[in-house]
C-alpha positions in Angstrom: -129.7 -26.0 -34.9 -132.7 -23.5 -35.1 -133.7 -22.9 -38.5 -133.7 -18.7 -40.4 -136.8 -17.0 -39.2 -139.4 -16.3 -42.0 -141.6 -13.1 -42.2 -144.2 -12.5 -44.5 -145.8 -9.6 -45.2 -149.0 -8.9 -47.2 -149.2 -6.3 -48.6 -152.5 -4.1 -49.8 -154.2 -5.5 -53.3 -153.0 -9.0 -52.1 -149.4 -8.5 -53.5 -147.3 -10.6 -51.6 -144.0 -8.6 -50.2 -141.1 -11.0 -49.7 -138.5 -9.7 -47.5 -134.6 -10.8 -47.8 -133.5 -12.5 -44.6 -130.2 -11.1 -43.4 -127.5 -14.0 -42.1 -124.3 -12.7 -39.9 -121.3 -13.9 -41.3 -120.3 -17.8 -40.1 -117.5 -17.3 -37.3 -114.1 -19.0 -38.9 -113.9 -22.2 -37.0 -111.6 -22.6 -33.9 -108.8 -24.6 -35.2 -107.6 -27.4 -32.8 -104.6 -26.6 -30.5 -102.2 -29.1 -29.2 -100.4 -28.7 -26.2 -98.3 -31.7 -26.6 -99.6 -33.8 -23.8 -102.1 -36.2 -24.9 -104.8 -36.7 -21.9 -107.8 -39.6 -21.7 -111.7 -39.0 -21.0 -114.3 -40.4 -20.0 -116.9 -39.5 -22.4 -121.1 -39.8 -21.1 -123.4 -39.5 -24.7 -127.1 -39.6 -25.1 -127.9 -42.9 -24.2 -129.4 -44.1 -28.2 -126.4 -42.0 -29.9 -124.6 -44.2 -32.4 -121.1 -44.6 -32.5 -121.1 -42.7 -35.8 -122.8 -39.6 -34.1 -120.1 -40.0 -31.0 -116.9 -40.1 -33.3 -118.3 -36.3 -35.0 -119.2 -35.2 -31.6 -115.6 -35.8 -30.0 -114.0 -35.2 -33.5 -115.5 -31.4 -33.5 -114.4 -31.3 -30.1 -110.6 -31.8 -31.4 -110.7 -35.4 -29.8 -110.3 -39.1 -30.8 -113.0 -41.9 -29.5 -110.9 -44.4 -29.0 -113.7 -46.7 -27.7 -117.1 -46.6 -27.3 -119.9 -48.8 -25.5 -122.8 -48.0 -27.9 -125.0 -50.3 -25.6 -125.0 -47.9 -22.6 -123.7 -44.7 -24.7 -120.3 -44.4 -22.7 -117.2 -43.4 -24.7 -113.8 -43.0 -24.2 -111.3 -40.5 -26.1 -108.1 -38.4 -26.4 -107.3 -35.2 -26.7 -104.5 -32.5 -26.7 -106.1 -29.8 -27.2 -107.1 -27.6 -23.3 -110.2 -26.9 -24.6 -112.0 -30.2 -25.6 -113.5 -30.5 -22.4 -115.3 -26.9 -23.1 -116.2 -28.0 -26.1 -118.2 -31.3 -25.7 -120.0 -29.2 -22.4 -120.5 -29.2 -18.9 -121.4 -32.9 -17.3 -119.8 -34.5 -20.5 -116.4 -35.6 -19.7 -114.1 -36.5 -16.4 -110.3 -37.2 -16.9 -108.3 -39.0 -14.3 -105.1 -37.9 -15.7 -106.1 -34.5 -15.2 -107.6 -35.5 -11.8 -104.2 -37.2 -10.7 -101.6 -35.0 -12.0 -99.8 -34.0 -9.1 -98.8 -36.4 -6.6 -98.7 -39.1 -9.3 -97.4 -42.3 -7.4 -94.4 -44.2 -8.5 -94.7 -47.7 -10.7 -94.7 -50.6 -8.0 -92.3 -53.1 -8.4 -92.7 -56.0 -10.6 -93.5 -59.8 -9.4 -91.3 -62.8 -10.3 -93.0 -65.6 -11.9 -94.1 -68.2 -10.2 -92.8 -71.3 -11.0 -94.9 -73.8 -9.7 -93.4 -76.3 -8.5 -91.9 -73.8 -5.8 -95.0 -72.9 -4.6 -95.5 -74.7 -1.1 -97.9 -78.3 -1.2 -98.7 -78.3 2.5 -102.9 -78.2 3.3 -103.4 -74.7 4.9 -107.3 -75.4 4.7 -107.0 -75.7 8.8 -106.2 -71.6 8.9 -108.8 -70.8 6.9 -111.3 -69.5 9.9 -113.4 -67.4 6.9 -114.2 -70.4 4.9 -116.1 -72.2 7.8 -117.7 -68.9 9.1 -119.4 -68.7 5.5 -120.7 -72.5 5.0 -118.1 -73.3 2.6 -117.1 -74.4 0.4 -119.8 -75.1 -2.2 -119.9 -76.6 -5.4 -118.5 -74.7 -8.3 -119.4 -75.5 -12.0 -116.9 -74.4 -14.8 -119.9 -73.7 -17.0 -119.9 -70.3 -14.6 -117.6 -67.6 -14.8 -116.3 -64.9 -12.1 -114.8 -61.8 -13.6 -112.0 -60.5 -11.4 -111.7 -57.1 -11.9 -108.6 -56.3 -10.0 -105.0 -56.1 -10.5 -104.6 -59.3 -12.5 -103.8 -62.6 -11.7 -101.4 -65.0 -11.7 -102.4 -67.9 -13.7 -99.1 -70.3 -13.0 -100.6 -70.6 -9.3 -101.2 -74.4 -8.8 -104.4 -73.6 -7.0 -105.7 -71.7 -9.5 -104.0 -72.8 -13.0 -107.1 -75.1 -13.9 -109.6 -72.2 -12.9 -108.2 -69.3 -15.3 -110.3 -68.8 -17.9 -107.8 -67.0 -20.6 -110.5 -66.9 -23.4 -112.5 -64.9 -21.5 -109.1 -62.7 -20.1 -108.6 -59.3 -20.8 -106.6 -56.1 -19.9 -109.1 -52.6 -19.0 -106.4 -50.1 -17.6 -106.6 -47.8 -20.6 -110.6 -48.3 -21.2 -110.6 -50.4 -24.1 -110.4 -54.7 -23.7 -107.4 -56.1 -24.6 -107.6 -60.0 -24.4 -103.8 -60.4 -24.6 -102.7 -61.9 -21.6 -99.7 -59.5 -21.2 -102.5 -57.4 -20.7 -104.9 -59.5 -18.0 -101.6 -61.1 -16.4 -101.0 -59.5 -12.4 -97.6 -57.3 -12.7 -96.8 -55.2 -10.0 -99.7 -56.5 -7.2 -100.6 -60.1 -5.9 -104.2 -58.3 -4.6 -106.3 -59.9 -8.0 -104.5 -63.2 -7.4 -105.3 -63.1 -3.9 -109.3 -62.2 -4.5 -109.1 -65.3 -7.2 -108.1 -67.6 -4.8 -110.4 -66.6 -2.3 -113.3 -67.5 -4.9 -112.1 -71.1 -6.7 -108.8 -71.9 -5.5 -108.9 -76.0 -6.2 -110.0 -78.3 -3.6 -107.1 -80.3 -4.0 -105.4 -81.7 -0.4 -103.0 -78.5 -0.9 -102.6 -74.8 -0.1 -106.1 -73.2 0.4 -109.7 -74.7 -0.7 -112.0 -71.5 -2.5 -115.6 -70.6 -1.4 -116.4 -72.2 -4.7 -114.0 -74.7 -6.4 -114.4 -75.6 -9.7 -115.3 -72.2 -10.7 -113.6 -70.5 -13.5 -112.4 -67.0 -13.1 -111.1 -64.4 -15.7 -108.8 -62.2 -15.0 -110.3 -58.4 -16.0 -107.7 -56.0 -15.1 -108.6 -52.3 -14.2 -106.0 -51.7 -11.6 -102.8 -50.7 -12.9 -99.3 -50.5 -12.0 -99.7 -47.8 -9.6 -102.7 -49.0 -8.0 -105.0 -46.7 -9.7 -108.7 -47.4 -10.5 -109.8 -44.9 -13.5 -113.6 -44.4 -14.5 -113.2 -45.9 -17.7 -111.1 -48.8 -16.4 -114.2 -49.9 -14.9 -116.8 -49.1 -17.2 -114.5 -51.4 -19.3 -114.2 -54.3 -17.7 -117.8 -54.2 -16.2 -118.4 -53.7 -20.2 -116.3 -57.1 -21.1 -118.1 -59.3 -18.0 -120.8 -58.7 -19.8 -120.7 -59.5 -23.0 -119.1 -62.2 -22.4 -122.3 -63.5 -20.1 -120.1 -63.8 -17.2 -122.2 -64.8 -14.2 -120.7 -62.9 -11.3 -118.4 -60.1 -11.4 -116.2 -59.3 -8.2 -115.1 -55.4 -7.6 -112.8 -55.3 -4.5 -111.5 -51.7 -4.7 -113.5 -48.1 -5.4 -112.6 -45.3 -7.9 -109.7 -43.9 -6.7 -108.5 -41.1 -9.1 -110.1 -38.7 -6.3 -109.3 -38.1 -2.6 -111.2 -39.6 0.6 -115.4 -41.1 -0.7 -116.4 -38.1 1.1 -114.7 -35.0 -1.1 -117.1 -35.3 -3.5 -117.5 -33.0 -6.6 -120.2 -32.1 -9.2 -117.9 -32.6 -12.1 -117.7 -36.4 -10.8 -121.4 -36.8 -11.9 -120.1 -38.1 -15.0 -118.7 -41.2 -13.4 -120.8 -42.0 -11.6 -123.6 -41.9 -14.9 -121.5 -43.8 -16.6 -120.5 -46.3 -13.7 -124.5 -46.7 -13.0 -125.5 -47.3 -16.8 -122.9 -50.3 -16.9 -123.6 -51.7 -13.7 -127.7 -51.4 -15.0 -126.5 -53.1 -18.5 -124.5 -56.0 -16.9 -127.4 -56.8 -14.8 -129.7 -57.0 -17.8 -127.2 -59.4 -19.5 -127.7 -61.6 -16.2 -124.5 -60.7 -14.4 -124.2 -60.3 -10.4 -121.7 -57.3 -9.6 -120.2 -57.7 -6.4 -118.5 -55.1 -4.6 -116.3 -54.1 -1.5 -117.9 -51.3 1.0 -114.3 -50.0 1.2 -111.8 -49.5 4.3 -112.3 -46.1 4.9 -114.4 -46.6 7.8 -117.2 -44.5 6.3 -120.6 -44.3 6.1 -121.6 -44.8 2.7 -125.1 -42.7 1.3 -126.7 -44.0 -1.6 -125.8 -42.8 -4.8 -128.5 -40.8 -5.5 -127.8 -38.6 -3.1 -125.5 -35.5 -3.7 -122.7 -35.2 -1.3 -121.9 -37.5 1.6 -119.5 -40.3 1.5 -120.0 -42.2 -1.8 -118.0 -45.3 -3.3 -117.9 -46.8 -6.6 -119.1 -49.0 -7.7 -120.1 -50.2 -4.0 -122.8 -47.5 -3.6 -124.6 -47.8 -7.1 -128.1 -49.3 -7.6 -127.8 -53.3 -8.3 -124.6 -54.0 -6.9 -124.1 -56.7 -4.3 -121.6 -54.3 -1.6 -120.4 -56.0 1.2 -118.5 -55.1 4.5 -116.1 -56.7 6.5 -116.2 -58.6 9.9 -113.5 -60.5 12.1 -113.2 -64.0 13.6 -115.7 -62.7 16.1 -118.2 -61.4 13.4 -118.4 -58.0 14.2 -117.6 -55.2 11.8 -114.0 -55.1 11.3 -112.5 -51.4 12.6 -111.8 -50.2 9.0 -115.4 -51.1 7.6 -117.5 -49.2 5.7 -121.0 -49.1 6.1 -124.0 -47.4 5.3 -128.1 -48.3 5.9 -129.2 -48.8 2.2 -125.5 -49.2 0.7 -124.1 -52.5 2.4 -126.1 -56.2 1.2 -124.0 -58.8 3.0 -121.2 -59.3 4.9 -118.9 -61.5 5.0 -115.2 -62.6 6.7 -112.3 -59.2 5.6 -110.3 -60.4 9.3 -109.2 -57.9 11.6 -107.4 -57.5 15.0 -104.4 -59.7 13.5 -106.9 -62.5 12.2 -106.7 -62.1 8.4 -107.8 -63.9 5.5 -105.4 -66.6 3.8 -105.1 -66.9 0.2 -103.4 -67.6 -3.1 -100.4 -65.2 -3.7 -98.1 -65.1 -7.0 -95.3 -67.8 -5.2 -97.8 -68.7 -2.3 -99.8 -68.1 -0.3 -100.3 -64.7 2.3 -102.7 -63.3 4.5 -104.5 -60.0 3.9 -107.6 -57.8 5.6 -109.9 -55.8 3.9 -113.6 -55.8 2.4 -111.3 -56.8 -0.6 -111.2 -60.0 0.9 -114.7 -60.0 2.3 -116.1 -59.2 -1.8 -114.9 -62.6 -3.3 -117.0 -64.6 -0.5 -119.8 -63.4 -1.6 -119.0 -63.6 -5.5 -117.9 -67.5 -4.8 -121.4 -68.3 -3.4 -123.2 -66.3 -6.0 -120.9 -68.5 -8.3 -122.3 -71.7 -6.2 -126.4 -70.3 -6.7 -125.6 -69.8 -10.6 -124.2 -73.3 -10.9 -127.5 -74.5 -8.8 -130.4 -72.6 -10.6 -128.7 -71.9 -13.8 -130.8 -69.3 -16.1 -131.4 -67.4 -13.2 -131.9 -63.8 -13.6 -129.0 -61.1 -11.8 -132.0 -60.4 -9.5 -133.2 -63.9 -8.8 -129.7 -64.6 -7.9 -129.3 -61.3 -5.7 -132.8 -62.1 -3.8 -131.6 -65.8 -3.1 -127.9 -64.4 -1.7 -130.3 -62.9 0.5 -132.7 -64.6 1.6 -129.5 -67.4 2.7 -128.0 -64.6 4.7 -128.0 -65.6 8.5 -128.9 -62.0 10.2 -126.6 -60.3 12.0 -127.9 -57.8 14.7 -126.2 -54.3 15.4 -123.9 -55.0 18.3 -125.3 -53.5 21.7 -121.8 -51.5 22.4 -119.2 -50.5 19.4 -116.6 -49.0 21.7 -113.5 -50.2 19.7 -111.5 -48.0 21.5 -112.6 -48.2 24.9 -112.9 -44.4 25.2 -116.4 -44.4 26.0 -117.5 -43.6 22.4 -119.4 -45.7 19.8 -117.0 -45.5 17.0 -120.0 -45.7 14.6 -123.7 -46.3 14.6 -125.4 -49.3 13.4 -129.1 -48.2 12.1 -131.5 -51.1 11.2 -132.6 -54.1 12.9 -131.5 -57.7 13.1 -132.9 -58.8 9.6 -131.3 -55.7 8.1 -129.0 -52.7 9.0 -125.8 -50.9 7.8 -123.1 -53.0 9.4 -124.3 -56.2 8.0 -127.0 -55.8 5.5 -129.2 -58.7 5.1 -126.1 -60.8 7.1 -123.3 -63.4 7.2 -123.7 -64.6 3.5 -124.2 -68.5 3.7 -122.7 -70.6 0.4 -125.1 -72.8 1.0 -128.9 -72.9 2.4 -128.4 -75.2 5.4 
């Protein structure tokens, strides 16, 4: 705060004159109002301000910080009080709940355990078109761990029972870890368990083989029962991956509290500050963050550019994004894209080709860059088991430089109407269908 003004006045015969300063009275302070609906933040600090200094902040605010990430100077916090928002200023704070609270969508159903010895024995590793087209599989290591943020997974699944890693488990819906595995355990969607398998699902003569078997995965779950991503869901669990030094982190959704990645607003700036400083943290710990271009059949502008179509976390700085192709390699229909956005791509299926995996009971097929993602996380998993100490960057650079290039197709008439039905920019070696290419597990 600025300090009283001082005036001095000399006076003839060098007496000094010292003048009383006059202070207005101190306004009463605003007391705290409730309204009797308690509503969550995402709370962006001064990056060096100490968690001390952020519990007065949100405190005179009429908040609680319920978390905070002193690392990256991202908090999270409650508050009934209307005016909390005014309070900490403009560009400080973004609530879901208040961005989602009409049309709120209904609680999915939940899943039955799987017992496992229900779960079908048959080899499926014939059907699985996506694992040749990529090289795989590879060789895993358990000493490296992929952090599945996603929906949960199912950790009974036969392929993937041995690959769970609970110790490094936790729950990130409400933007604080919780490592009990009521927490980290897939509920209401088979999506999480679905990506896991796609990554290290054992190569054991049964069901499906992974891109990198013997890989451990944790189960880091930001999407909850409604299928909703929040900001601080996934500032969490980008958080927990690492500190817990995981290798690879696999992101196959976007934040989704908002409409279409093209309605973009200024209050959003918030996440995506607080999105970019985690993403930029994790990568200084040594983590890869892999991410899904999305299925809105988009083109994606970097994130440092206001308005546009944007995705997050695909569209941040140091994350591995990747779109989707069919069984004939060219960029499935409901791709995203971008020139400077997408990295890699990889198999998603389309045109009735999609991509078997683990399911909670079985197995099931499903299309999407969500299923394009977790190829590329398996063979970053295989490049930290070969060069291990590798840096997040070292480990990008060599996903690709084993990319085989994919050129921009001469004709993208999906249709048949006579209208490209988007435009590829780039060349062969790099573009915005494909990035740097196919992504290769391994470098013959």
């Amino acid at each position: 705060m600025p300090g009283f003004g001082r005036s001095l006045v000399a006076a003839a015969c060098a007496v000094l004159v010292m003048t009383p300063v006059r202070t207005a009275a101190a306004e009463p302070e605003r007391a705290c109002a409730d309204s009797g609906r308690d509503v969550r933040y995402l709370v962006v600090f001064d990056r060096d301000t100490p968690s001390a200094a952020a519990r007065d902040q949100v405190s005179a605010a009429c908040g609680d910080l319920t978390g905070y990430y002193p690392q990256i100077g991202v908090g999270v916090a409650t508050s009934g009080d209307p005016g909390f928002a005014p309070r900490m200023g403009p560009g400080r704070v973004y609530s879901a709940q208040d961005e989602r609270r009409t049309g709120q969508r209904s609680v999915r159903p939940g899943l039955r355990a799987t017992t496992p010895s229900d779960v079908p024995a048959a080899d499926r590793s014939g059907e699985q078109w996506n694992l040749a087209a990529v090289g795989g599989p590879g060789a895993g290591s358990p000493d490296v761990v992929v952090g599945v943020l996603d929906s949960g997974i199912d950790p009974d699944h036969p392929d993937l029972a041995a690959a769970v890693d609970r110790d490094d488990s936790a729950g990130c819906v409400g933007g604080v870890a919780d490592p009990n595995e009521r927490a980290w355990r897939a509920t209401t969607s088979g999506h999480g368990t679905h990506v896991a398998g796609i990554i290290a699902a054992a190569d054991d003569g049964r069901g499906i083989t992974g891109v990198a078997p013997g890989t451990r995965v944790a189960s880091v779950k930001v999407i909850d029962d409604r299928g909703l991503v929040t900001p601080e869901a996934v500032v969490c669990g980008l958080m927990w991956a690492a500190e817990h030094r995981m290798a690879v982190t696999n992101s196959s959704f976007a934040i989704n509290t908002w409409g279409p990645s093209c309605t973009w607003s200024p209050a959003r700036e918030v996440v995506r500050e607080a999105i970019s400083r985690a993403v930029a943290y994790s990568a200084s710990r040594g983590t890869v963050n892999v991410a899904a271009a999305t299925n809105d059949a988009v083109e994606l502008t970097p994130a440092s550019r206001a308005g546009g179509c944007d995705a997050l976390p695909a569209a941040v700085r140091d994350v591995v994004t990747v779109s989707a192709v069919g069984p004939d390699e060219v960029k499935a229909r409901y791709s995203s894209y971008g020139l400077g956005v997408v990295d890699l791509t990889a198999p998603g299926g389309d045109g009735g080709s999609c991509v078997l995996s683990t399911t909670p009971g079985g197995y099931g097929e499903l299309c999407g860059t969500s299923m394009a993602a977790p190829h590329v996380a398996g063979a970053a998993a295989v490049l930290a088991a070969e060069r291990p100490g590798s840096t997040a960057r070292q480990l990008r650079r060599a996903l690709a430089e084993r990319a085989r290039p994919v050129p921009c197709p001469a004709d993208y008439d999906l249709t048949g109407d006579g209208r490209q039905d988007a435009f590829c920019a780039g060349y062969t070696g790099y573009n915005g269908f494909y990035g740097h290419g196919m992504v290769r597990v391994s470098a013959g």
